[in-house]
TORROTI-735425 format. One line per field, with one value per residue (C-alpha): residue in three letters; x, y, z. Coordinates in steps of 0.1 Angstrom, whole numbers. Example, Ala and Ser with C-alpha at 12.3 -4.5 7.8 and 13.67 -1.06 7.14 Angstrom:
// residues 2
fimi: (Ala_Ser);
east: (123_137);
north: (-45_-11);
up: (78_71);
//
This chain:
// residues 766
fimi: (Unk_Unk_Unk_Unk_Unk_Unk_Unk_Unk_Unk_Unk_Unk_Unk_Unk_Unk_Unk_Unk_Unk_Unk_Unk_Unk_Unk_Unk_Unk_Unk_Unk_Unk_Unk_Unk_Unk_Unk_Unk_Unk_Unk_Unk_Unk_Unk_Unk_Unk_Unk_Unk_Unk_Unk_Unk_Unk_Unk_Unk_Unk_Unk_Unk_Unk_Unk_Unk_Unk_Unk_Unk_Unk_Unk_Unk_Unk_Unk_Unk_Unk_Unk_Unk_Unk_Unk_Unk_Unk_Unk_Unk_Unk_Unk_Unk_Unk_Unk_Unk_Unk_Unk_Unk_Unk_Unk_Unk_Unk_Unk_Unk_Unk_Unk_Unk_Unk_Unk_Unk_Unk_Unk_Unk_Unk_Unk_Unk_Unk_Unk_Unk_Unk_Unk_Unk_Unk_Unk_Unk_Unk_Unk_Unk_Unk_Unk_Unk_Unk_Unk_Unk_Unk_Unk_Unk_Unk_Unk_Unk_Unk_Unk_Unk_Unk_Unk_Unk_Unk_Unk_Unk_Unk_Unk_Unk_Unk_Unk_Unk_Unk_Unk_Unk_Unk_Unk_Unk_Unk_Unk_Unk_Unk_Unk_Unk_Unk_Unk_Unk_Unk_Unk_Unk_Unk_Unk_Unk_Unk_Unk_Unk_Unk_Unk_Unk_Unk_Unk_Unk_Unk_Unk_Unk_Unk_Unk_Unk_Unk_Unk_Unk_Unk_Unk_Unk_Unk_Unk_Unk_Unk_Unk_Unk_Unk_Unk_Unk_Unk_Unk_Unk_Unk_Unk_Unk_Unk_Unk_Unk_Unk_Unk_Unk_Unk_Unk_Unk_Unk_Unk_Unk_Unk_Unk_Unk_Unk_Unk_Unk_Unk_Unk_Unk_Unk_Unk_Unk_Unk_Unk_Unk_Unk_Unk_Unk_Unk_Unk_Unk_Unk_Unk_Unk_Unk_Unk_Unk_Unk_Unk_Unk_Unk_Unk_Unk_Unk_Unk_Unk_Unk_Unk_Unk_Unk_Unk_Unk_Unk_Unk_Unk_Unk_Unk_Unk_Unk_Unk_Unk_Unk_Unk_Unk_Unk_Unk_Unk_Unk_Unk_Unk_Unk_Unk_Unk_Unk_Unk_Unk_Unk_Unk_Unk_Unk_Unk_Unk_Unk_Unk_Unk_Unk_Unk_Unk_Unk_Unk_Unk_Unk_Unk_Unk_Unk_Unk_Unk_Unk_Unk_Unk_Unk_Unk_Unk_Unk_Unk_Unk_Unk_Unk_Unk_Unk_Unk_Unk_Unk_Unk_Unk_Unk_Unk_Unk_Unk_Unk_Unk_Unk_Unk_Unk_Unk_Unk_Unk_Unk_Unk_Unk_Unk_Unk_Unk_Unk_Unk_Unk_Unk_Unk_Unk_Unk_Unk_Unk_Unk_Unk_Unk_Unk_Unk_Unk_Unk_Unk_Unk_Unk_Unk_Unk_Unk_Unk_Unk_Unk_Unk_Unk_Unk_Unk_Unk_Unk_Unk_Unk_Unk_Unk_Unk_Unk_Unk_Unk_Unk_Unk_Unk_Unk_Unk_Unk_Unk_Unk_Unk_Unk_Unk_Unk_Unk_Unk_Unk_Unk_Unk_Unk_Unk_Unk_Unk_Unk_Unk_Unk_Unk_Unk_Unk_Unk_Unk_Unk_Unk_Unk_Unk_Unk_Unk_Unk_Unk_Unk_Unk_Unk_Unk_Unk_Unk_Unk_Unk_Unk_Unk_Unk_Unk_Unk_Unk_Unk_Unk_Unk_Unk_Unk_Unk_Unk_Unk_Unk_Unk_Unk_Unk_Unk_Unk_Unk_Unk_Unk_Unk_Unk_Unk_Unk_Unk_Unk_Unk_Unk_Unk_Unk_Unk_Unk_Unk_Unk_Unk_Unk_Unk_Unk_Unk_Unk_Unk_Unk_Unk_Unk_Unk_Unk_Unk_Unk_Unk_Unk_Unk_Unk_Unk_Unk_Unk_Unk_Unk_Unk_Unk_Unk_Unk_Unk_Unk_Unk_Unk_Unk_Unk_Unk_Unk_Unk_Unk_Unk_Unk_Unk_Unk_Unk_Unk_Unk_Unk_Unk_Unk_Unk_Unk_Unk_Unk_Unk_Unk_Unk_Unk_Unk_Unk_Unk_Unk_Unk_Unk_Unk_Unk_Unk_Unk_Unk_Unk_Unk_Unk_Unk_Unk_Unk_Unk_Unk_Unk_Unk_Unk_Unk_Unk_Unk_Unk_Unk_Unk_Unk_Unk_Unk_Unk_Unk_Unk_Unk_Unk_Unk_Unk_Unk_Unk_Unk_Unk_Unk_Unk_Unk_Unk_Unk_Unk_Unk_Unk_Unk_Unk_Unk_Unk_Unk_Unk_Unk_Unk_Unk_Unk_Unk_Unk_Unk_Unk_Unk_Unk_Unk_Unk_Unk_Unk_Unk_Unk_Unk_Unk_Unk_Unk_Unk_Unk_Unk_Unk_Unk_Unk_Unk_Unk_Unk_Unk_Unk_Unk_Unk_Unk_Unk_Unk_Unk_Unk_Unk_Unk_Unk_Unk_Unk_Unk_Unk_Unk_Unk_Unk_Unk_Unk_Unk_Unk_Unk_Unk_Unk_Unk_Unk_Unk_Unk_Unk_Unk_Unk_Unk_Unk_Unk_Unk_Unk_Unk_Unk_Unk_Unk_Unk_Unk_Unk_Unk_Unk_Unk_Unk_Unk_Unk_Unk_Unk_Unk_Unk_Unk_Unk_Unk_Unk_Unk_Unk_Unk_Unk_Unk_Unk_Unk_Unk_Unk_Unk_Unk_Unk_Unk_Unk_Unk_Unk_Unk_Unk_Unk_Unk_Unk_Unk_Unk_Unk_Unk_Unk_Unk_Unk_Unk_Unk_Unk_Unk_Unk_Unk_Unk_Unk_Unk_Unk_Unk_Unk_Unk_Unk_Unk_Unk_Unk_Unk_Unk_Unk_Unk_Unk_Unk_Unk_Unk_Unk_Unk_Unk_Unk_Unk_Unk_Unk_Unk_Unk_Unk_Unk_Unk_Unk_Unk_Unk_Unk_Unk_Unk_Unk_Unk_Unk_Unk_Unk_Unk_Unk_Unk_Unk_Unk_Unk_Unk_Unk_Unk_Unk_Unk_Unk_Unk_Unk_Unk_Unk_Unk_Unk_Unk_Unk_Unk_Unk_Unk_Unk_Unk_Unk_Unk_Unk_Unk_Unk_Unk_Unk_Unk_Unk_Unk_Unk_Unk_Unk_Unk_Unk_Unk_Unk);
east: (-161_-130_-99_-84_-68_-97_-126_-118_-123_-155_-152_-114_-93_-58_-33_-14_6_28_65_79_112_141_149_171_149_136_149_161_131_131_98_94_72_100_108_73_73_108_110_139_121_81_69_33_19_-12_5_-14_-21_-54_-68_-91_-75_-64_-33_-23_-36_-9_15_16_14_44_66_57_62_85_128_137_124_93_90_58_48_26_36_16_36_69_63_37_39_72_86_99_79_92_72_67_71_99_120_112_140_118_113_74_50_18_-12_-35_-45_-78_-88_-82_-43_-38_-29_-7_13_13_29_54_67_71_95_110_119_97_89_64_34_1_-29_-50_-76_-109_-126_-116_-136_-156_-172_-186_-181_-161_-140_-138_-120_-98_-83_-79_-55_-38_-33_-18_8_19_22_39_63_60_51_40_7_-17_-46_-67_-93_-78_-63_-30_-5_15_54_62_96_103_77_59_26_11_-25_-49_-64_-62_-43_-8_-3_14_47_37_45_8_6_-30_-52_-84_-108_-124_-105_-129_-126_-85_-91_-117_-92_-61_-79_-94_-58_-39_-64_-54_-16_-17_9_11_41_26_-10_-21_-58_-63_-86_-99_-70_-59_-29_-16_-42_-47_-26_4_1_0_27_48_45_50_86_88_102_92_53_40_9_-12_-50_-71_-108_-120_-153_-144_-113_-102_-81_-90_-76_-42_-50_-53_-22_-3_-23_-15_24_21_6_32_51_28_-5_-31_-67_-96_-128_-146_-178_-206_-213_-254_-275_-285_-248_-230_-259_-249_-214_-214_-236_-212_-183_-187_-177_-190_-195_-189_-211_-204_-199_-171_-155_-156_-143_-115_-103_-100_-81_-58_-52_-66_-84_-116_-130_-171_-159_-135_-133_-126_-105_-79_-84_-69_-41_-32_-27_-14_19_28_21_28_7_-4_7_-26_-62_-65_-72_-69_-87_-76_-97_-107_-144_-167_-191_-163_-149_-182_-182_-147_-158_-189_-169_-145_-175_-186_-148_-126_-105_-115_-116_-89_-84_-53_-28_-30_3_-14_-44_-18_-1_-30_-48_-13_-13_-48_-75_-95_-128_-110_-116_-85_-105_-108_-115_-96_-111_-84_-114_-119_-96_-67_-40_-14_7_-18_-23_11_12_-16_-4_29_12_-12_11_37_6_14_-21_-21_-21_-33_-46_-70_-64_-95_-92_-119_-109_-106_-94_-68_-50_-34_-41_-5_8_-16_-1_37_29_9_43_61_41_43_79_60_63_27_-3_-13_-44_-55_-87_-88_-120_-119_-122_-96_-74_-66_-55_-16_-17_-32_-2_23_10_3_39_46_28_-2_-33_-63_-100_-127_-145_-133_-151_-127_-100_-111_-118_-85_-71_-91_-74_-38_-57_-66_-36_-16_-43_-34_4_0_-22_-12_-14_-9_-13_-46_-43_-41_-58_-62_-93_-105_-105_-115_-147_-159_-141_-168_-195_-195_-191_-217_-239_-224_-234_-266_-269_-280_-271_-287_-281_-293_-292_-278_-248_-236_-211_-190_-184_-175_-150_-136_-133_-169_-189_-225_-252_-257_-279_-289_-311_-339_-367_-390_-407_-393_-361_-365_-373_-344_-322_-339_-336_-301_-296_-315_-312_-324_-349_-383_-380_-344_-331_-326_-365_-381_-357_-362_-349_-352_-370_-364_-383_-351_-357_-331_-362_-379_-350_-366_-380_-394_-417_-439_-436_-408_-394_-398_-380_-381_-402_-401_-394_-421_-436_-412_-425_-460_-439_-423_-454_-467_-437_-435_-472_-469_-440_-463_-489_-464_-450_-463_-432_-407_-382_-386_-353_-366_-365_-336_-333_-312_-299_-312_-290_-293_-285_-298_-262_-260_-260_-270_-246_-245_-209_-218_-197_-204_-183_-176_-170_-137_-126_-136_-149_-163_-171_-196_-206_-228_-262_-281_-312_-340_-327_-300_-321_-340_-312_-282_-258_-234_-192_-178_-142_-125_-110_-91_-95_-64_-72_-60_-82_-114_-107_-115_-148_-163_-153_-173_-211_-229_-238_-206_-213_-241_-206_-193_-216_-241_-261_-244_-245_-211_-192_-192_-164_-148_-119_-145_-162_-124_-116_-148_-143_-112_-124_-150_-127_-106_-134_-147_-109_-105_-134_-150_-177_-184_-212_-229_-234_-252_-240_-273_-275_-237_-248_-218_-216_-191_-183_-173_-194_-221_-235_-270_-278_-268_-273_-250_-254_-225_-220_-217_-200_-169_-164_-135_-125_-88_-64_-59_-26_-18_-32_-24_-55_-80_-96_-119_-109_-91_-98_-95_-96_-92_-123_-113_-149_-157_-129_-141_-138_-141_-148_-118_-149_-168);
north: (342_363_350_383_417_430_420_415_378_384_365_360_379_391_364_361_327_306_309_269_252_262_248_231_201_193_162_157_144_133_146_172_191_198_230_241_230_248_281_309_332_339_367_381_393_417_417_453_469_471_459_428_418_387_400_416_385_365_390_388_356_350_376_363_331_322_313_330_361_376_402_418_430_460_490_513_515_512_491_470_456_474_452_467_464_453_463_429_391_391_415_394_366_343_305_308_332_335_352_376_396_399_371_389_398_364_341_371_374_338_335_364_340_312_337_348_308_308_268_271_292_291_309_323_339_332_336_308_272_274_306_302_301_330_316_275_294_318_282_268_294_293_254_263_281_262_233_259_264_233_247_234_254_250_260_287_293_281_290_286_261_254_241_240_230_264_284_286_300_311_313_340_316_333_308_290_249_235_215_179_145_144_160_172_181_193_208_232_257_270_234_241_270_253_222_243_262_222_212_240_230_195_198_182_192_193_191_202_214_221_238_221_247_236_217_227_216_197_173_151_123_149_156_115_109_143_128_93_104_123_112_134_127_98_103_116_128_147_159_151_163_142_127_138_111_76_51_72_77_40_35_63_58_19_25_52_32_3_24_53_52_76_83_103_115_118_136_134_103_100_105_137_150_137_160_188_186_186_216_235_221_216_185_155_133_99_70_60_27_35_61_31_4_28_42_2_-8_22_7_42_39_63_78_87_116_144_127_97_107_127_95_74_100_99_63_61_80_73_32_3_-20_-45_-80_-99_-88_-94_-66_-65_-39_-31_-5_8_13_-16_6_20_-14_-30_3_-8_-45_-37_-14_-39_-63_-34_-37_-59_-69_-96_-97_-120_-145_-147_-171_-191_-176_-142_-156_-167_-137_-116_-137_-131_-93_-78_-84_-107_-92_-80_-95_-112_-121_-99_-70_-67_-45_-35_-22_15_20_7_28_35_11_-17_-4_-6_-38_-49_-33_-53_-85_-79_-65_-95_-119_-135_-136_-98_-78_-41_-25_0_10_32_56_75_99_86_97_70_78_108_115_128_97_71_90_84_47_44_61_36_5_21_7_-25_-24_-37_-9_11_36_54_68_92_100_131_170_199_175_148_181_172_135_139_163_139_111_129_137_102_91_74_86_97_99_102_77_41_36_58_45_10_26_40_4_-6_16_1_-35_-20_-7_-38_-54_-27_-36_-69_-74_-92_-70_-84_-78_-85_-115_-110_-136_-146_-129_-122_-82_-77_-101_-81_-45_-55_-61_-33_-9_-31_-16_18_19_9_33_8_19_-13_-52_-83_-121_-111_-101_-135_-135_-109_-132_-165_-141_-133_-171_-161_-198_-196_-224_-235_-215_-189_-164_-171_-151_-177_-208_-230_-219_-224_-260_-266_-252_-269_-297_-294_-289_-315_-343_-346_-371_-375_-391_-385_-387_-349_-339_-343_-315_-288_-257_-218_-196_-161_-129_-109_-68_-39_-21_-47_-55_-75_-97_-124_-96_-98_-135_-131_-163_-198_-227_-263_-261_-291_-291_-302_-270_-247_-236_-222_-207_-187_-169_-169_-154_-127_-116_-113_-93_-75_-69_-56_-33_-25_-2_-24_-36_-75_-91_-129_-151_-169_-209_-219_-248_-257_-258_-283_-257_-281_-274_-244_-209_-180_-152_-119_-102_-69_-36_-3_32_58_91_94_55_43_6_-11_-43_-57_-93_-106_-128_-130_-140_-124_-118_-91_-61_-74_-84_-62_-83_-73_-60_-37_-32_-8_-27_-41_-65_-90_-123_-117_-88_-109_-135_-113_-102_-136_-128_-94_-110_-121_-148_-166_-197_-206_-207_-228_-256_-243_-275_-300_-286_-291_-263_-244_-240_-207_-209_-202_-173_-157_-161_-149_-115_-113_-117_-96_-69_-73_-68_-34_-22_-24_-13_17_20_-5_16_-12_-42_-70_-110_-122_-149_-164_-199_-212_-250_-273_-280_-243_-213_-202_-168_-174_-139_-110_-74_-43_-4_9_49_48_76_61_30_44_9_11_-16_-27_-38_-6_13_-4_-23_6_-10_18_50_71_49_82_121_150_172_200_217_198_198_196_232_243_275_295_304_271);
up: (-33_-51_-36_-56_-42_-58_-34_9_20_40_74_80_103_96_93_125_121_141_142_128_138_114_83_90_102_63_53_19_-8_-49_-52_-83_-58_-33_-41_-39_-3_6_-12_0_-15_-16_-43_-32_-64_-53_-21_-3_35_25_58_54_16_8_-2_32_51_30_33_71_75_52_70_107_100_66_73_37_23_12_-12_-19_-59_-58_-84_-70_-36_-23_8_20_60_65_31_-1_-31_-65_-96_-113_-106_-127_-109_-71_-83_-62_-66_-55_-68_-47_-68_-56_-83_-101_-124_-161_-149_-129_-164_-173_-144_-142_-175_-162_-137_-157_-182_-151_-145_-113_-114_-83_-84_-58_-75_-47_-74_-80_-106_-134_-141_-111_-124_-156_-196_-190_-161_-179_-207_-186_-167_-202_-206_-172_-180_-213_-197_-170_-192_-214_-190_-169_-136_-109_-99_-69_-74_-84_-64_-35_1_-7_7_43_49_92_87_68_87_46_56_23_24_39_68_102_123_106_116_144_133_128_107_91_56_45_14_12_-17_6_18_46_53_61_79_103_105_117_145_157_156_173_204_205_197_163_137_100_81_49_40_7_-4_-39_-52_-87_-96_-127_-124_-97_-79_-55_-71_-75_-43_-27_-47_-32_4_-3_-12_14_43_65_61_80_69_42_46_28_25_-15_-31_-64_-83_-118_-127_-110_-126_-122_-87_-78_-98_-77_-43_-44_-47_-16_0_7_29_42_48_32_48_31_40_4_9_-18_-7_-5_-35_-17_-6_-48_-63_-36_-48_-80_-78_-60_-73_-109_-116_-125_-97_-99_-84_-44_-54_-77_-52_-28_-48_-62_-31_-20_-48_-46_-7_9_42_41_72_75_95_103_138_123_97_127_152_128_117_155_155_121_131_161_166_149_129_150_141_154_155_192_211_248_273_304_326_361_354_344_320_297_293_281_255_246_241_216_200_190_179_155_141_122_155_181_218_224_248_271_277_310_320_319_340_361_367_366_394_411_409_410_439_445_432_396_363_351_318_288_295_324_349_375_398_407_439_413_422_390_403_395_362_353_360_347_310_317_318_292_264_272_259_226_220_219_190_204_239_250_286_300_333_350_376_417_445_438_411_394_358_350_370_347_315_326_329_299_279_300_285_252_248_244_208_212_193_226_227_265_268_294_305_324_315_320_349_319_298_307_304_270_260_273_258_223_224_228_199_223_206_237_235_258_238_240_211_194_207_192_159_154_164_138_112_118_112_81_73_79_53_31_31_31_-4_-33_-61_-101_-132_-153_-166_-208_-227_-261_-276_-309_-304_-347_-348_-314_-333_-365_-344_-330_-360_-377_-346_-348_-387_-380_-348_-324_-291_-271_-281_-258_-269_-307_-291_-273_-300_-284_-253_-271_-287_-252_-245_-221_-222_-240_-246_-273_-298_-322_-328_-357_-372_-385_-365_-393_-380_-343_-348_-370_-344_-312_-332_-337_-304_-285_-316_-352_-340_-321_-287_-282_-250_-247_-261_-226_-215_-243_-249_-240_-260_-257_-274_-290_-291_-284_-269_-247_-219_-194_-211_-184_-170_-204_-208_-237_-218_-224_-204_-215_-248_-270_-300_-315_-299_-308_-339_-317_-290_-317_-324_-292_-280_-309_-302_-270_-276_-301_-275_-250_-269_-305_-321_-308_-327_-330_-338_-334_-312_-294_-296_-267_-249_-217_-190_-158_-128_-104_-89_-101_-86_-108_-104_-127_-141_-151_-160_-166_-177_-147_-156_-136_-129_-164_-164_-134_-131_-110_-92_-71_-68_-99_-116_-107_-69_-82_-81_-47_-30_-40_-31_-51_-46_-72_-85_-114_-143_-150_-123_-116_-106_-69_-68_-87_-57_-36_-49_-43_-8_-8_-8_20_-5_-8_17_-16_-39_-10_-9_19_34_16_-18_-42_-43_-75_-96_-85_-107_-138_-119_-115_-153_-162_-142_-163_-192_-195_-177_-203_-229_-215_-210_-248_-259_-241_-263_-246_-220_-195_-202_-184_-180_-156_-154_-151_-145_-118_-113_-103_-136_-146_-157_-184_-198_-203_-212_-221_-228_-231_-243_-269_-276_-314_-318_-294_-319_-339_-353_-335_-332_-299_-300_-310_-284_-256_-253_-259_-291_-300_-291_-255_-227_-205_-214_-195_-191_-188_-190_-160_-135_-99_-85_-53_-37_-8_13_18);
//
């Protein structure tokens, strides 16, 4: 859709808006974005009365709503709305331009404002990368001037942006927020509008909202940063089809969120819904498992749902973190409080158990037939005397970290009463969610207890849910964050190897590479990689002992089948396990036909003479990384051997990965008791597994030619840990020969680059 003067915005009524408090409720901020945020004075370039434009809708909106001054630029009219027009942007003397005009005069005028010294500008047009060769190159331009002129600029393609402590309603949605502590972003601008109207109907408030658009400019890490400074935002949400920049997101989004929490539904997240948008968007989308890893490490909550992704905003500005996992329910209705219990199983908290004293006083207070035990069911004829009671019991329990208190409607007890006690027992200190599970008779309570910062549902599993995000948050605020670990590497023998690759345009190397590990400090077994059968038995030779009958001959060594094009290699019988040497020389060719048979154009390398490795107490793990194309490296570890692939059991983080952070991987798999010493086994040594993450996070961080590459098996036993094998992918053309030390790690070329061609877009009328 055009977001332009030039075409109507099909499906929108005229902006009507909601009159804000004054301005004089904005607190004071540092953020370079404040301005945007709290203009005096708007210009509305394409501003019209055309009835059903963009440019009216904005217009209106602005002048029912905005503190300062609005002046519309239209030459072909003296007044638009009952306002006087001004010829050109320059001539507004206005500290925000908003732009409505069609896409060939938008870089222009844009340009106009920045000469004008107009540091703010929201492009409302269509029409740029999300709409072809034509369009990519039009927002190369746009970018070249606001960087030109250093302005900060929303947009294009996009709804436009939202301020409720100076009544700022620029954008052309048909309904302006409610004032609120909760700032919110979203890609989809139809996904604003829809959001709004929801919110008006259940009294929640914005302070700021912002439609990204295709984010040429400012993105979503601009915008995290903006509100964590902010002092009036409490907290920050936003709706994300894809992210630009994320490694500088996690490095933004992980100082935010110290002090103010940040929640995100990113959608794309099936196969099915990442191909849907990057169709529609543009972009490139990045895999789920990096989004998810990412968005961890950056100490953002996600939410699977708009439901879930308000819930928790509710309870994420108006309680506290709670200080235990323990939950506590207390409810007049059995039914709902057995929801509320298996609702907290399916969290991170725990039902928790209660003093005596509270069993004590409990017993003391409610009847006979109640349940003083957790959940505490008060019993239906519980009038809201015995609920208030009952609350002031429970939330005096050390053993009590949070509380859901449940009601159904009796002829006992008044729903307005219920919510005064409830904001009674909110002084607690204690994290408090009601549920309130009525219709139109709870309507007041829920308003009075919104206003007291109680979040309701009608769902008690909901209400657990949204407990469940201030457990997470607390988590959040509580990491231990560090930096990577730098060790002593030998960055030119792996720098050679791989222009040695480059040169010869080999784009895949296994077993020939383990070189580039024992130069990042990465343990290997003994070996080498030989092309004769002579060779092998020298080398098994060397390894197990120059002489028959040696004590290590029964053992043997590993024969492998070495070819860039044949990758797994056991599935063909390119393996060997414990071959003698006296037999080495006939597994050689037996290997190398095989290999022949298999495959008759591959390239045969030889053969790789290796030692043999007692794992009896040994777990085989794999360490692997590969490239995303907006996080960069990941690096990936879980179960190996031939059970990756089966089992998945595997946890994924963006490099480079700190050793608190690597810790905390061998926490992620379900397989961790077998690192543990499961049924009497010796624990494996888990110190080796950390460095090891670190190293080779290290490696892919400096070299980003670096494309996947493949450590399975890590061989883990108590005695430390050993890369068995190896395989990785390089992109030639990346291997630039760089210093390291020079670059700030990045040994062969830009770690990250800016895309321009494939910015995620979005569309004002999704």
């Amino acid at each position: 859709m055009d977001g332009s003067d030039g075409a109507s915005v099909d499906g929108e009524d005229e902006g009507s808006g909601q009159v804000s408090p004054d301005a004089g409720a904005v607190e004071p901020v540092t953020s370079p974005l404040a301005g945007l945020f709290a203009p005096e004075r708007v210009a509305v370039v394409g501003a019209t009365e055309r009835e059903g434009s963009v440019g009216r809708a904005v217009t209106a909106n602005l002048q029912q709503s905005f503190d300062g001054d609005v002046v519309p630029v239209n030459p072909s009219t003296g007044a638009v709305l009952g306002l006087s027009t001004v010829d050109s942007v320059a001539e507004a003397d206005a500290d925000l331009a908003v732009v409505i005009v069609p896409p060939a005069a938008a870089v222009e005028v844009v340009e106009e404002a920045g000469e004008a010294g107009i540091d703010d500008v929201v492009v409302i047009t269509a029409g740029f990368g999300e709409g072809g060769p034509e369009g990519v190159a039009r927002e190369r331009e746009l970018v070249a001037v606001a960087e030109e002129y250093d302005l900060n600029l929303v947009g294009p393609n996009c709804l436009g942006i939202i301020s409720t402590p100076v009544g700022l309603n620029a954008t052309f949605a048909p309904r302006n927020a409610l004032p609120g502590d909760i700032s919110f972003m979203s890609q989809s601008g139809a996904f604003v509008t829809a959001v709004l109207d929801w919110a008006a109907e259940r009294d929640l408030g914005f302070r700021e909202v912002v439609s990204l658009g295709n984010k040429a400019v400012l993105d979503e890490s601009d915008f995290v940063a903006h509100w964590g400074a902010d002092e009036g935002t409490d907290v920050v949400l936003g709706y994300l089809e894809g992210i630009d920049d994320g490694a500088g997101f996690i490095e933004t989004a992980r100082e935010v969120t110290a002090e103010t929490p940040v929640v995100l539904v990113k959608s794309g997240r099936t196969e099915a819904g990442a191909h849907a948008a990057a169709s529609h968007t543009g972009a490139i989308a990045g895999s789920e498992a990096a989004y998810e890893a990412g968005l961890d490490q950056a100490g953002v909550l996600r939410a699977e749902s708009v439901q879930e992704l308000f819930d928790s905003a509710a309870a994420l500005a108006g309680q506290p973190v709670p200080e235990s996992d323990g939950v506590a329910v207390v409810t007049n209705a059995g039914g709902p409080g057995v929801m509320a219990t298996d609702a907290v199983g399916d969290s991170g908290l725990e039902l928790t158990s209660f003093t005596d004293a509270t069993h004590e006083a409990l017993s003391e207070r409610l009847p006979d037939n109640a349940n003083v035990y957790n959940p505490v069911d008060v019993i239906g004829d519980a009038p809201v005397e015995r609920i208030a009671d009952t609350l002031d019991i429970v939330l005096d329990d050390p053993n009590v970290g949070a509380c859901v208190v449940i009601t159904c409607p009796t002829a006992t007890l008044s729903f307005d009463d219920f919510g005064d006690a409830v904001v009674a027992a909110n002084e607690s200190g204690v994290p408090l969610a009601a549920c309130l599970m009525g219709g139109a008779d709870a309507a007041d309570a829920d308003r009075r207890l919104a206003a007291a910062g109680v979040p309701t549902y009608f769902d008690p599993a909901r209400a657990v849910r949204s407990l469940d995000a201030l457990r997470r948050y607390r988590e959040v605020r509580e990491r231990e964050y560090a930096a990577p670990t730098e060790f002593d590497v030998d960055r030119a023998h792996v720098r050679e190897r791989l222009a040695a690759a480059a040169r010869n345009d080999e784009t895949r190397l296994g077993v020939e590479a383990m070189d580039l590990l024992d130069a990042y400090g990465i343990p290997t077994p003994a070996g080498e990689v030989v092309d004769s059968p002579s060779e092998a038995e020298r080398v098994a030779r060397d390894i197990v002992g120059d002489a028959p009958g040696s004590p290590d001959d029964e053992a043997g060594v590993v024969m492998k089948i070495v070819s860039p094009d044949i990758l797994h290699k056991s599935d063909i019988g390119g393996v060997k396990v414990g071959v003698p040497p006296d037999e080495v020389a006939d597994a050689f060719e037996d290997l190398v036909s095989r290999a022949r048979r298999y495959q008759p154009d591959a390239t045969i390398l030889g053969v790789q003479v290796q030692e043999l490795l007692d794992t009896g107490d040994g777990v085989e793990t794999i360490v692997g990384t590969n490239r995303d194309p907006q996080f960069g490296p990941l690096v990936l570890f879980g179960l190996g051997g031939v059970f990756v692939e089966v089992l998945e059991d595997t946890t994924v983080r963006v490099a480079p990965v700190a050793e608190p952070e690597a810790r905390r991987m061998l926490d992620d798999i379900d397989s961790a008791p077998l690192l543990r010493g499961a049924r009497g086994r010796e624990p494996v040594d888990e110190d080796a597994i950390v460095e090891t993450i670190g190293r080779l996070s290290q490696l892919v961080t400096d070299f980003p030619s670096i494309l996947e590459l493949d450590v399975n098996p890590l061989v883990v036993t108590p005695e430390g840990a050993t890369a068995v094998d190896v395989r990785l992918t390089i992109d030639p053309d990346e291997v630039a020969g760089v210093d390291p030390e020079a670059t700030g790690g990045a040994a062969d070329g830009d770690q990250h680059r800016t895309t321009t061609d494939t910015a995620d877009t979005t569309e004002t009328d999704r």
